[in-house]
N, C-alpha and C positions, 0 to 999 in steps of 0.2 A: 743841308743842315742835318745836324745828327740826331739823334732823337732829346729830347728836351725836357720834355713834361711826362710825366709817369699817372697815370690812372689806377687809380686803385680800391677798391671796395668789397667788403666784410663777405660779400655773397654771391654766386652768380646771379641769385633773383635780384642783385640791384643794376643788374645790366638796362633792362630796359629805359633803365632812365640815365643812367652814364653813357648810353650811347649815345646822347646827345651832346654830349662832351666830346664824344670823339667825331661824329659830323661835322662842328664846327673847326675844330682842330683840321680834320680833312681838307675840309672847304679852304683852311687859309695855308694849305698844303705843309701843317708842322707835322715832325712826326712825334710818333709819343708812343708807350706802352702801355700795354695792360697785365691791371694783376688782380687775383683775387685773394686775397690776406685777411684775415681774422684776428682782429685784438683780443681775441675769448678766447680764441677755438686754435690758432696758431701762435700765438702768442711770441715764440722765439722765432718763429721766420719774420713774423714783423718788423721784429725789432733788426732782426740781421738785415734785413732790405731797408729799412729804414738808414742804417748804418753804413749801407753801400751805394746809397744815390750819388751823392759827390763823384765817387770811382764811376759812374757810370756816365758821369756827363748831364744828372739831369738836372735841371734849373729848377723845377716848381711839381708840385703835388698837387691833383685832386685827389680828394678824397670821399667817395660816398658812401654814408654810412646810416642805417636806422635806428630806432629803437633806441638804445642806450649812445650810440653812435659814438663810442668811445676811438676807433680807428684815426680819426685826423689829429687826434690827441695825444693819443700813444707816436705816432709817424713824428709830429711834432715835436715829443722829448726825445725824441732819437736823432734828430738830424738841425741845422741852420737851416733850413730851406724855404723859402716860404710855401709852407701848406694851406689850401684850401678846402674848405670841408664844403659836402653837399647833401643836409640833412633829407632822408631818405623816409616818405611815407611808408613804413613796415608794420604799422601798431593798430591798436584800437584808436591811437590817437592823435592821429592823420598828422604824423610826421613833428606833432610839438616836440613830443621828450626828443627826437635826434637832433631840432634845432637849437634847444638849449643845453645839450648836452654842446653841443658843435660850439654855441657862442660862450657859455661859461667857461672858460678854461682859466688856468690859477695866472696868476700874472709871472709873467719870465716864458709862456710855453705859447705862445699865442698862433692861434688858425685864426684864418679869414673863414666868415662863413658866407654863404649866399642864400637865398630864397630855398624853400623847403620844394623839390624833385624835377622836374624835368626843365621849367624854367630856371632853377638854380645849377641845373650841369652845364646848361648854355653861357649861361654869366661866370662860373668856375673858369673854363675853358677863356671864355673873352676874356676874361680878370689875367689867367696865366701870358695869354698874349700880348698884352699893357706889360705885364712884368715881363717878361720876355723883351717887346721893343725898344727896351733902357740899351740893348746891347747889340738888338736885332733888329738894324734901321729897316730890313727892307720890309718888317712888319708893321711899320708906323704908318708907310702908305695905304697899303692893304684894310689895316683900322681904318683908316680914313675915307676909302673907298667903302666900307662896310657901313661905316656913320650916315654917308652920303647917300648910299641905297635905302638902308631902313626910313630916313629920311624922305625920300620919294614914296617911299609905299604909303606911308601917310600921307602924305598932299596929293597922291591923286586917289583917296579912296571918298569913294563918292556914296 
């Protein structure tokens, strides 16, 4: 499979919690890349990457982003793809402003968002692989197996 899903976020400091994005992804053997792009601070590389996923093959976008979390928004107006944002604790204000920056978007440009940081790059990543399974059966098993494990960990937690 060729690479699929694209990773991307405003900073290297939001690694720590996008790499949990990319575990999961690991785990279900997709591949996927990384970048680190700036809505503020590079603004036109954005948009030109933004503009070149389709040429690259990739299916879906996370996005993590803090603070104002403008990134999964901007990626958004620039491409059809479906983007996922992953609101990043960076603030005084433990990650609200990038949640609602990430969920309010104007209507016609829409991100998915997920939970605010490390739990929300795990669901990102699972979210892209549901979207990915529409076309990529052999990942509907794998889901399934994953559902089935999680599944177990609770019933024999004593």
């Amino acid at each position: 499979m060729s690479v699929k899903i694209s990773i991307l976020m405003g900073s290297k400091s939001d690694m720590p919690v996008m790499e949990h994005a990319s575990k999961v992804l690991d785990d279900f053997g997709v591949k996927y890349e990384v970048k680190v792009l700036s809505a503020h601070r590079t603004p036109k590389e954005t948009v030109d990457y933004a503009e070149k996923l389709r040429e690259k093959d990739i299916a879906v976008v996370i996005c993590g982003a803090g603070m104002s979390a403008a990134l999964p928004g901007v990626v958004a107006a620039h491409t059809t793809l479906p983007v996922i944002g992953v609101p990043i604790d960076a603030s005084t204000l433990n990650g609200m402003d990038a949640l609602l920056s990430t969920v309010q978007m104007p209507p016609g440009i829409p991100v998915g968002a997920v939970a605010i940081g490390k739990a929300g790059a795990k669901n990102a990543a699972l979210l892209a692989l549901r979207i990915l399974s529409l076309s990529e059966k052999s990942l509907e098993k794998k889901l399934e197996d994953f559902r089935e494990e999680e599944r177990k960990k609770i019933l024999n937690q004593k």
